[in-house]
Structures are given as structure tokens and as C-alpha cells.
PLY file of the C-alpha trace (Angstrom):
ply
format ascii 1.0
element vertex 194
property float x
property float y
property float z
element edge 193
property int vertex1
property int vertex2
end_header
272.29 142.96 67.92
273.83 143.34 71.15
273.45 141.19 74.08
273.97 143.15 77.86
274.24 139.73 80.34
275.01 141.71 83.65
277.76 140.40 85.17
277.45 141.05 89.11
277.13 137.08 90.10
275.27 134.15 88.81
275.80 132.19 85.33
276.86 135.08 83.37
279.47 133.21 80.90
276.68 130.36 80.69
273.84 133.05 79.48
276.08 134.62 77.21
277.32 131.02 75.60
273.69 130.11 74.83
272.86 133.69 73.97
275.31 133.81 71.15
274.22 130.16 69.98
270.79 131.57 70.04
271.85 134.26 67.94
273.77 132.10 65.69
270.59 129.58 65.55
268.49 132.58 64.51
270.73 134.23 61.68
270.47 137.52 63.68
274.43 139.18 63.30
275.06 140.19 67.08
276.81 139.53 70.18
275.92 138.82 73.42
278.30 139.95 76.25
279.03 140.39 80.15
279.44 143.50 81.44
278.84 145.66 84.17
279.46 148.86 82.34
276.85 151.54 82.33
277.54 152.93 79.16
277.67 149.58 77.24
274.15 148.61 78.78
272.65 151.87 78.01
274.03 150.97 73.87
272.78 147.09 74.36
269.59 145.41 72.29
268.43 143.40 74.59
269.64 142.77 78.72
269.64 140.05 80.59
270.08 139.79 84.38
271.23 135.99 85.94
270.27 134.73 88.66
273.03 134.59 92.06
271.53 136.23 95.16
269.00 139.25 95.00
270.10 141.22 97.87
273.93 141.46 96.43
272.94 141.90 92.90
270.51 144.72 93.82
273.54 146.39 95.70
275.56 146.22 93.12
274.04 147.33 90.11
272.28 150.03 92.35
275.45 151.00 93.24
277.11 150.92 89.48
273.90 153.04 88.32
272.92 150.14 86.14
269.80 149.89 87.30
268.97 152.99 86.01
270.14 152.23 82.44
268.14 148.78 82.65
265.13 150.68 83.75
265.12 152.90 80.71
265.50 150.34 78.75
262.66 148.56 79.73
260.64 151.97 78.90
262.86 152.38 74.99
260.54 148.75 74.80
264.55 146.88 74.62
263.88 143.00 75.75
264.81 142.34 79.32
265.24 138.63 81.27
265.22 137.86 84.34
266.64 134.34 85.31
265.59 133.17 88.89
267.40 136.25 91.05
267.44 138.50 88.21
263.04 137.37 87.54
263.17 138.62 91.68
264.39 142.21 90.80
262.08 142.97 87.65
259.17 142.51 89.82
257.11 145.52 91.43
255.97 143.46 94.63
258.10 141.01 96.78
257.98 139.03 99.94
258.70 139.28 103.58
262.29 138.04 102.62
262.72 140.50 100.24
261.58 143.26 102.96
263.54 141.93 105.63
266.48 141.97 103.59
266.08 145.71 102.24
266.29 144.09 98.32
265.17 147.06 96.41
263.25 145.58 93.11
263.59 147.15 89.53
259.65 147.33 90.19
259.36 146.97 86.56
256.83 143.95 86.51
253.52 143.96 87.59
254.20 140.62 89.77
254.41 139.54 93.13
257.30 137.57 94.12
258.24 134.91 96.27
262.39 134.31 97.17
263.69 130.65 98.22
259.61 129.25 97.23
260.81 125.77 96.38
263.32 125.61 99.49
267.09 125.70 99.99
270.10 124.57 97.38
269.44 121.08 98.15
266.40 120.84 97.54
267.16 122.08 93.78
265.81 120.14 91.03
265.03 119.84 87.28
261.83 118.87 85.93
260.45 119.00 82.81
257.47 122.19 82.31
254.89 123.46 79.52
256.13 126.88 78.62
253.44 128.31 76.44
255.31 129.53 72.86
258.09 126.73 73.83
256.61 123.54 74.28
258.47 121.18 76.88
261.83 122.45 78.28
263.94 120.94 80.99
263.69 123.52 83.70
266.78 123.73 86.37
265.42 125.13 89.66
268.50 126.29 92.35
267.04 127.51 95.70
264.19 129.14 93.12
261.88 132.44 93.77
258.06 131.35 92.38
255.51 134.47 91.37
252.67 134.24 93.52
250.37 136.57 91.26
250.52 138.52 88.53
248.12 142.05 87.13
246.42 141.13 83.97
248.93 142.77 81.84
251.19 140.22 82.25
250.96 136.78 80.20
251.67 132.87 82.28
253.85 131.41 80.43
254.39 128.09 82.91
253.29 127.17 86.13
254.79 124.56 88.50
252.36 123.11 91.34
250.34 126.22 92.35
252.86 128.76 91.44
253.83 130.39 88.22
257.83 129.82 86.96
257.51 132.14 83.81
255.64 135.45 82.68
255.75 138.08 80.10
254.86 141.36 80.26
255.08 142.90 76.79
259.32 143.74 76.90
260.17 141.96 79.64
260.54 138.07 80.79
260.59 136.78 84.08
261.61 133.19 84.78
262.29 131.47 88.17
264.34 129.01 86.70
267.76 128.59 84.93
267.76 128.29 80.86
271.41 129.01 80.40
272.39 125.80 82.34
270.92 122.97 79.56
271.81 123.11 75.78
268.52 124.31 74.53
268.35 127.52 73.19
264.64 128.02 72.67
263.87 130.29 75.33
266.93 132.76 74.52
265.74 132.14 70.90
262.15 133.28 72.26
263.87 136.55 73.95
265.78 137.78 71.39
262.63 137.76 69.02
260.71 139.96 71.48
0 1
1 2
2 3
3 4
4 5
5 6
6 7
7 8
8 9
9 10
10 11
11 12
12 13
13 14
14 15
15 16
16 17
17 18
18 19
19 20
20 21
21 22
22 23
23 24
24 25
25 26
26 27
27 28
28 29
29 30
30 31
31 32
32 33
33 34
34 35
35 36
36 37
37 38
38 39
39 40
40 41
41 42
42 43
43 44
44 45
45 46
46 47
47 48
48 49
49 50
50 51
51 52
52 53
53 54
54 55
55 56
56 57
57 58
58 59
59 60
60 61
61 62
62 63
63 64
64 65
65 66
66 67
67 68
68 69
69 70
70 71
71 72
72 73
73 74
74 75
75 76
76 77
77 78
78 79
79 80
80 81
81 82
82 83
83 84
84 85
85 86
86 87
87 88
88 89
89 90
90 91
91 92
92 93
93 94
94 95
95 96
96 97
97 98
98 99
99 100
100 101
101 102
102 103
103 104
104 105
105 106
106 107
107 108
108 109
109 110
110 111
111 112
112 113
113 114
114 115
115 116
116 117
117 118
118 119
119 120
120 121
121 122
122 123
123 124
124 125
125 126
126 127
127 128
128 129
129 130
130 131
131 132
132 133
133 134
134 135
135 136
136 137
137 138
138 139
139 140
140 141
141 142
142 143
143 144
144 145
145 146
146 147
147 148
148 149
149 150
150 151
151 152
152 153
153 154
154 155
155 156
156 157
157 158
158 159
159 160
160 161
161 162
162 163
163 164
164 165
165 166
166 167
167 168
168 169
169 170
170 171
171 172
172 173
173 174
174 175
175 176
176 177
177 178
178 179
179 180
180 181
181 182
182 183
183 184
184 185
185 186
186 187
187 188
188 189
189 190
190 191
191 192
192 193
């Protein structure tokens, strides 16, 4: 199996460390990489896009014609996740932020999103959340988007005050929080199953 972590910004070494011990955990033969190569997302398994900023990592991989590839795959039914920025750009709907800033979304997710919902960098945080078909997970939020609503097609998986921090919507994961930055492995073990 082969693991597409985009590399524009964000915690792309971190995602693909705990990718490849998810992999590893899982007996699955595969690798999980960083790349910002068309052709080698196009030929990947499963994608997943970190978090940084939106705006910039919409540029870029608009720019690089990488979304394109990660939109098809969504449709070939390949796994997708979205880790806080990269959860902003799978969704259809977005804020006044998101407008202001002229982020275009992946508009693959039948969500509505929220940038900067639980404040600035300092006020990040890590609390411990429910994720249904995980159990208890120590969630890191850093200057975190929240989904304000979702269509019905697309399944809670944990909510946080009155705002939900993780969906699925058959392929594709959307989480406003960072998994790649603890040592638990469950929710990339979760992904790569889809």
C-alpha cells in the first residue's frame, strides 16, 4: 500500500512516521510517503493532507495540479484525511474566513466549516475526546477549524462542546485536530482500513 502525505506545509514527516507505524501495526506491506508530485499521488492508496494554513496549501496544490489528482481519487473510492487545514479543504461549504481569504475547498465533503473556531495558537490545547470506532484519544488542537454541520451522508465521529472535531463520509475523513503529533496510531490504523 502506498501512503501520499502531501507535503506543501504542516506535519508532513510526523504523518508519515505514524503512518508507516500504522502500517507496520497492521501487517499491511506499504509505505507511506511525502510528496508533492502529481504523478506519485495519482499511483498512491490512500492520501493524506496535514494541516499548516488553508489559504497557502490551497495555492499550492492548486497550483501543482494536485488537487485534481486528490479529487479523483476521492471518486476511484481511495481513502483521503484531512488533519485540521487539510479537514478545511475537503469540505464543500466554508466560512466568512475562508471567503474573505479566496481559499478554494476540494468541495469534496458534504460539511460546513469553520477556520480558527477554537481561537488563535495560544489558545491551542489537548484534551482527551470520544471518537466513535476509537474509543478515547488525546486530541492536539493548534489554532483548530470545527465543522459546524454536516448532510446526512456523512457520519460524527466526535464532537467537542457544540461543534463536531471528526466526520466520515464513506472514503474520506475529516478531523480538526492533529493525530500525527501523539504516539497513538489508532486513527491512521482506522484510515488505512477504510
Amino acid at each position: 500500500m502506498k501512503v501520499a502525505v502531501i507535503a506543501v506545509q504542516g506535519d508532513v514527516e510526523e504523518h508519515v512516521d505514524i503512518a508507516n507505524k500504522a502500517l507496520e501495526n497492521l501487517g499491511i506491506k506499504g509505505k507511506a510517503f511525502a510528496t508533492i508530485k502529481k504523478e506519485e499521488v495519482r499511483k498512491a492508496d490512500a492520501i493524506i493532507l496535514p494541516g499548516g494554513e488553508s489559504t497557502t496549501i490551497s495555492k499550492l496544490i492548486f497550483k501543482e495540479n494536485i488537487a485534481e489528482e486528490i479529487k479523483k481519487s476521492a471518486n476511484e473510492g481511495k481513502p483521503i484525511m484531512g488533519t485540521c487545514a487539510g479537514g478545511i479543504l475537503l469540505a464543500k461549504h466554508g466560512d466568512e474566513q475562508i471567503a474573505k481569504t479566496k481559499t478554494k475547498l476540494l468541495g469534496l465533503m458534504d460539511i460546513w466549516i469553520k477556520r480558527n473556531a477554537f481561537g488563535r495558537q495560544r489558545e491551542s490545547f489537548q484534551i482527551k475526546l470520544n471518537i466513535k470506532k476509537i474509543g478515547e484519544f488525546e486530541a492536539v488542537f493548534i489554532r483548530a477549524p470545527a465543522i459546524l454541520k454536516v448532510e446526512n451522508n456523512v457520519e460524527i465521529l466526535a464532537k467537542l462542546d457544540n461543534y463536531i472535531v471528526a466526520c466520515q463520509q464513506d472514503n474520506l475523513l475529516a478531523l480538526a485536530f492533529h493525530p500525527e503529533l501523539t504516539n497513538d496510531t489508532r486513527i491512521h490504523e482506522y484510515f488505512l482500513e477504510m
